[in-house]
C-alpha positions, 0 to 999 in steps of 0.5 A: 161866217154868216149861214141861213139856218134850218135849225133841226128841231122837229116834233114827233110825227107819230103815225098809227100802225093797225092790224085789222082782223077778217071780217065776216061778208056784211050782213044786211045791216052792214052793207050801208057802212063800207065808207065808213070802214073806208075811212075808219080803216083806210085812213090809218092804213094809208099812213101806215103805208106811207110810213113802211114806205118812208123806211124803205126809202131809208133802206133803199138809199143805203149801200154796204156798210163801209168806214163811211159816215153817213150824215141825214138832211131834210133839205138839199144843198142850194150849190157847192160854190163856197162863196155863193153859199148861205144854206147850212145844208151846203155849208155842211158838205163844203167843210170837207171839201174846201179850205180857207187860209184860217180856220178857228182850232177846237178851242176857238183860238185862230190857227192856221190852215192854208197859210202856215202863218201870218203877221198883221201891222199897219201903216199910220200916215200923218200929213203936215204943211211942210216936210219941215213940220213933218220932220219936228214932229218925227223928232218930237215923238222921240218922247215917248220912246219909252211907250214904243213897245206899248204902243205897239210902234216898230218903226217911224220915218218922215218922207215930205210932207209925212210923217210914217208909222208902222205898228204891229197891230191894227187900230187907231187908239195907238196911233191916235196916242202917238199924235200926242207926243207930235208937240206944238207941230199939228198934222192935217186932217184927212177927210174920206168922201163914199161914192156909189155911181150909177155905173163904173167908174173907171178911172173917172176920179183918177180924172178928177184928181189931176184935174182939181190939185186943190182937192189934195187926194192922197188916196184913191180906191174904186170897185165897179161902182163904188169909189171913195177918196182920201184928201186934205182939202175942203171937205164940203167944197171938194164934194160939191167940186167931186159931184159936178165933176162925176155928173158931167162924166158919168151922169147925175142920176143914181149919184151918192156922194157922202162923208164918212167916219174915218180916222184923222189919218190915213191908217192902213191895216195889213195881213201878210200870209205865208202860205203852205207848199204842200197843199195841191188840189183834189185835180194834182194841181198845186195850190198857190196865192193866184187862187186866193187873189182869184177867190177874192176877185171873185167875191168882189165881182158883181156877177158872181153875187156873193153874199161875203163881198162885204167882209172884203169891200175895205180891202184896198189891195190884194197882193201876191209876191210869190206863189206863197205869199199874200198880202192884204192891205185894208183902207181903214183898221176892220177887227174882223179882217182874220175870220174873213179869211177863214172863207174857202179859197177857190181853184183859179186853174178851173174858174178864172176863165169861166164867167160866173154865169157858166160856173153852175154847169161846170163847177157848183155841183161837181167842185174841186177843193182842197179838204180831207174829202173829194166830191164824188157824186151828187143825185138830186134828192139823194144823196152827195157822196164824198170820198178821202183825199189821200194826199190830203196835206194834214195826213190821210183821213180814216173814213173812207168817205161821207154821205149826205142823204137828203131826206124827205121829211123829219119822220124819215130822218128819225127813222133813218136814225133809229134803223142806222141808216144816219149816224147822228141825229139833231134830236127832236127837243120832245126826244132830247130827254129820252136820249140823254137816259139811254145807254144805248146812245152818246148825246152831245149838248151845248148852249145854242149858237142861232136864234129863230125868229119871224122877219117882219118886212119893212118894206110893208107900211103894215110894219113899219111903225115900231109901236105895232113891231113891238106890240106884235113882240108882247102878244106872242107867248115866247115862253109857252113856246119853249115850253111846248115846242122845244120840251124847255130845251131854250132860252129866249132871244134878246136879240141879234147875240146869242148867250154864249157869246163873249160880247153878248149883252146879259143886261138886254131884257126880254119883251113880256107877254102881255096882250093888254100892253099889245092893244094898246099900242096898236090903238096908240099906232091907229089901229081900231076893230072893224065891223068884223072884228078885225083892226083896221086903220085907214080902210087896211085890213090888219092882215098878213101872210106867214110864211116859213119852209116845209119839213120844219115841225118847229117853224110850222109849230111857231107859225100856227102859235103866232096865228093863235095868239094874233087871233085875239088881238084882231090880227088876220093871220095866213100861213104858207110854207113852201119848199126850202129852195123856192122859199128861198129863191122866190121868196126870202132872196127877192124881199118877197114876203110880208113876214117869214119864220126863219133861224140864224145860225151864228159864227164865232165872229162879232161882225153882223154887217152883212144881216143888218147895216142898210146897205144889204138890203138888196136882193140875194143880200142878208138884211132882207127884212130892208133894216135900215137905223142910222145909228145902227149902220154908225155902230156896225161900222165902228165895231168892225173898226175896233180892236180893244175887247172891251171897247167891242163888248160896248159896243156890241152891247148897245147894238144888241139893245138899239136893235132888240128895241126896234124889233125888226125881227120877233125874236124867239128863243135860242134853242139848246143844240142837241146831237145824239150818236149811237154809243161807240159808233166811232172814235178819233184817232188824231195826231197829237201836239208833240207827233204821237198819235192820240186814240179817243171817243167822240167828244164835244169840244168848244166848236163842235163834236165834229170838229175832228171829223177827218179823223173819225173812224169806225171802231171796226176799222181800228187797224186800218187807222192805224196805218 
């Protein structure tokens, strides 16, 4: 899973506190001065003020210390609808609430978590002449006996005029060298036309199959407005018919029909699901596989307007046998198909018959899930409380509950920290030093899995000539910026991967800095000084605004550093920040903007569909910079087609490069996360892998310090967790 990230690097806002001294009545002389002794007085005073006042809202917001853990943000979660959610802040508070049916274990490896387990396969479907053709070839396959379990092949039958193989795993390479072993019997080839019509298309190409038999559909799948169909016909003529047939139905404007890569045969992927049946729902209602095909309903509803709908838009059915049993097929082999399922499932008994548009009164701040945490109560800018689950189906929590506290700046956040009053801290990069000297406190550190970046908008013409991208990528001094911003605690991006990643590509070089090579191409691209000083090409100002969320030191620091080193070049430069919401909803979300500082933080997945293919760019979707590279969307798909490992690292690899190379993003640095908890605060008291219980410190694993965070408990508390 993809989320918009407010990565929590801030810099030390130090405010003065002063003790003044009485003073004597002013004299004669002095009476001239009491606004000077306003301002050299009033000042510091004020901020003093405004800091006591910061710590007491701190204080304010506390309540008796329970075996609660107490969790600061400086931004306020956007909604607690799972599959609406694209903010890190709700991201945070839906873990506890919610389940999917899988989740990554503290070692990265896929385990089960709503589904007990599961079995993936795939359906490899051959077409010939004539039944006969399809029989010879069943039998000539016998060759390759041997090779079967190799080629992962279970089981093979003829049926007309196909020839069917089930494999036990998805992809194309197996069954492609299986069609090898056919002999001198040669299948058809299979052709797959995309639709997207300009309204629903219902059963419009239900229609066209029965009425043009020539077109050989074998195939047919259909989602409000999008369609797409499988044939053996023609490929160009069975588009031109499929076009004059839809125009006449459903009206020509808005029309697309194109050929897409596919294999030469219908391969269809599926997972099948065996769910647990001891799991019920905060409400006492038992969880079933209606709320899972309920949850993916409504990813795929228009009007729900999830950003995750393209993880399941290859999914051609959706099927429940029983309660606890799911089965998804996929139109084509899609390798990250198991991490989308790690998505939280939603109570159908609550939504299935609320519209989307009423899901905000009635569910979105006040959900009902399935996690070790129940919610409990949410005061706008306060704080969201959840409270233990007690029949939570993993064993009883430790913690009482959890508080999020949302607070209003950095500076009340380290405050908060430091008097107790929050837990754990995203340490600021000037302090992250500080703290790993101090035994007072446990510092958890681990190499960066997001990047920050500034997004240029190319819907503007001002950035849509790679040349000026890639000069604006030389002018800024990335390095200086680790350096003075972070204290060196980063890398430098090279793109959309980040180093700790297994199909990142080490051989991507960072862009220098290097103002002389900038000026250059911006003269290659006609960009010339004006009278002012300023470029200008064609009468146009080279001028823009930035924009980035308050609350952020490191965005801001970022947005005054660009400023700074843009000046020299002749580029104007105007800084805006707005709150988190408004910065999203009216700006980010709707693709208003010239260019905006944001951060990506990454899953464990491979798949960047969602934040890059062309196809996202509409509003609420994530490739809000309106990226659109043929070659791209070509290797985006071909990634989330394949299965081989080291066909995946290749691929990524030049994804990594082809975009790092168009630069539709300025990519900044991969900052080194860093938590700080103080010193003994809590424990884990897990279970372990043969049925005993295992009592031990916090500790960083491969996904995360907090991976165990159920079974967190004050030491305080020890007898009770052990119960």
């Amino acid at each position: 899973m993809i989320c918009r990230e407010r990565i929590p690097l801030q810099r030390q806002n130090a405010v003065p506190v002063v003790f003044y001294l009485a003073q004597p009545p002013p004299t004669g002389k002095m009476r001239g001065m009491p606004r000077v002794r306003t301002l050299i007085v009033g000042i510091p005073l004020a901020l003093a003020i405004v800091t006591m006042a910061a710590l007491w809202t701190v204080m304010r917001a506390s309540t008796e210390r329970k075996n609660e853990m107490f969790i600061g943000s400086i931004a306020e979660p956007a909604t607690l609808n799972p599959i609406q959610a694209a903010d890190s802040a709700s991201g945070a508070v839906l873990g506890v609430i919610f389940n999917g049916l899988l989740k990554y274990d503290a070692e990265l490896n896929i385990a089960g978590d709503l589904a007990k387990s599961w079995e993936m396969s795939q359906r490899s479907t051959f077409f010939f002449e004539t039944p006969g053709d399809a029989a010879r070839a069943a039998v000539n396959l016998e060759a390759a006996s041997k090779d079967f379990d190799r080629l992962h092949l279970r089981r093979r039958h003829a049926e007309g005029k196909r020839l069917i193989l089930e494999l036990s795993l998805p992809g194309t390479a197996d069954s492609e060298e299986l069609a090898k072993f056919f002999g001198d019997v040669h299948p058809l080839s299979v052709s797959t036309l995309s639709i997207t019509a300009p309204k629903p298309l219902d059963n419009a190409l239900g229609e066209f199959a029965s009425h043009d038999p020539s077109a050989q559909i074998v195939r047919i799948w259909t989602n409000g407005n999008l369609g797409e169909v499988v044939f053996l016909g023609d490929a160009n003529a069975v588009a031109q018919r499929l076009r004059e047939f839809l125009s006449n139905k459903i009206g020509a404007d808005g029309l697309a029909i194109e050929a897409i890569s596919a294999p030469a045969f219908l391969a269809e992927p599926e997972i099948q699901f065996r769910l647990r049946n001891d799991v019920k729902w905060h409400d006492g209602v038992p969880f079933s596989s209606r709320d899972v095909k309920f949850t993916y309903d409504a990813i795929m509803d228009d009007r729900a307007a999830s950003p995750r709908k393209s993880d399941y838009e290859l999914v051609l059915m959706l099927e429940t046998p029983d309660e606890h049993t799911v089965r998804a097929v996929y139109r084509r082999p899609f390798s990250p198909a198991l991490e989308s399922w790690m998505m939280s499932v939603l109570p159908a008994h609550l939504l299935a018959d609320l519209p989307p548009d009423q899901w905000p009164l009635k569910f979105n701040r006040a959900p009902i899930g399935t996690g070790p945490f129940k919610f409990a109560e949410w005061k706008t800018n306060q704080f969201i409380r959840v409270v233990r689950n007690d029949n939570y189906f993993q064993g009883r929590p430790h913690l009482d509950g959890i508080v999020f506290r949302v607070l209003p700046d950095p500076l009340t956040l380290r405050l908060a920290f430091e008097t107790r009053q929050v837990d754990f801290w995203a340490a600021d990069p000037w302090a992250a030093g500080g703290f790993k000297k101090d035994a007072r406190f446990t510092v958890f550190s681990s190499p960066g899995n997001a990047y920050n970046y500034v997004g240029w908008n190319l819907r503007r013409p001002l950035f849509q000539d790679p040349r000026v991208r890639i000069a604006l990528a030389h002018a800024v001094n990335v390095e200086q910026m680790i350096r003075y911003v972070l204290y060196g605690y980063g890398t430098q991006s090279t793109g959309i991967f980040t180093p700790d990643m297994w199909f990142f590509n080490p051989h991507v070089r960072p862009l220098e800095f290097d103002p002389e090579k900038a000026k250059r191409l911006l003269a290659e691209a006609g960009w010339t000084p004006g009278a002012d000083g300023i470029l200008m090409k064609n009468g146009e100002r080279f001028a823009f605004t930035l924009i980035t969320n308050n609350g952020n030191a490191v965005r801001s620091d970022i947005a005054t550093l660009i400023q700074a080193d843009l000046k020299p070049l002749g580029i104007e430069v105007k800084i805006e920040m707005y709150e988190w919401a408004v910065f999203l909803k009216n700006f980010i979300n709707k693709g208003e903007f010239d260019a905006m500082v944001l951060g990506w933080a990454l899953g464990r997945g491979f798949d960047q569909f969602q934040i890059w293919h062309s196809s996202q760019t509409g509003p609420e979707q994530l490739n809000t910079v309106s990226y659109k590279n043929t070659e791209a969307d070509r290797l985006l798909k071909s990634i989330r087609e394949e299965f081989d490992r080291d066909k995946i690292i290749a691929l990524c690899g030049e994804l990594q490069q082809l975009i790092y190379d168009d630069q539709p993003y300025l990519f900044l640095f991969v900052p080194e996360g860093v938590s700080v908890m103080w010193k003994n605060a809590f424990r884990v008291r897990r279970p372990g892998p043969d049925g005993e219980w295992i009592d031990e410190p916090v500790t960083m694993t491969k996904a995360g310090w907090s991976y165990y965070l159920e079974w967190f408990y004050r030491p305080e508390y020890a007898e009770e967790a052990a119960k």
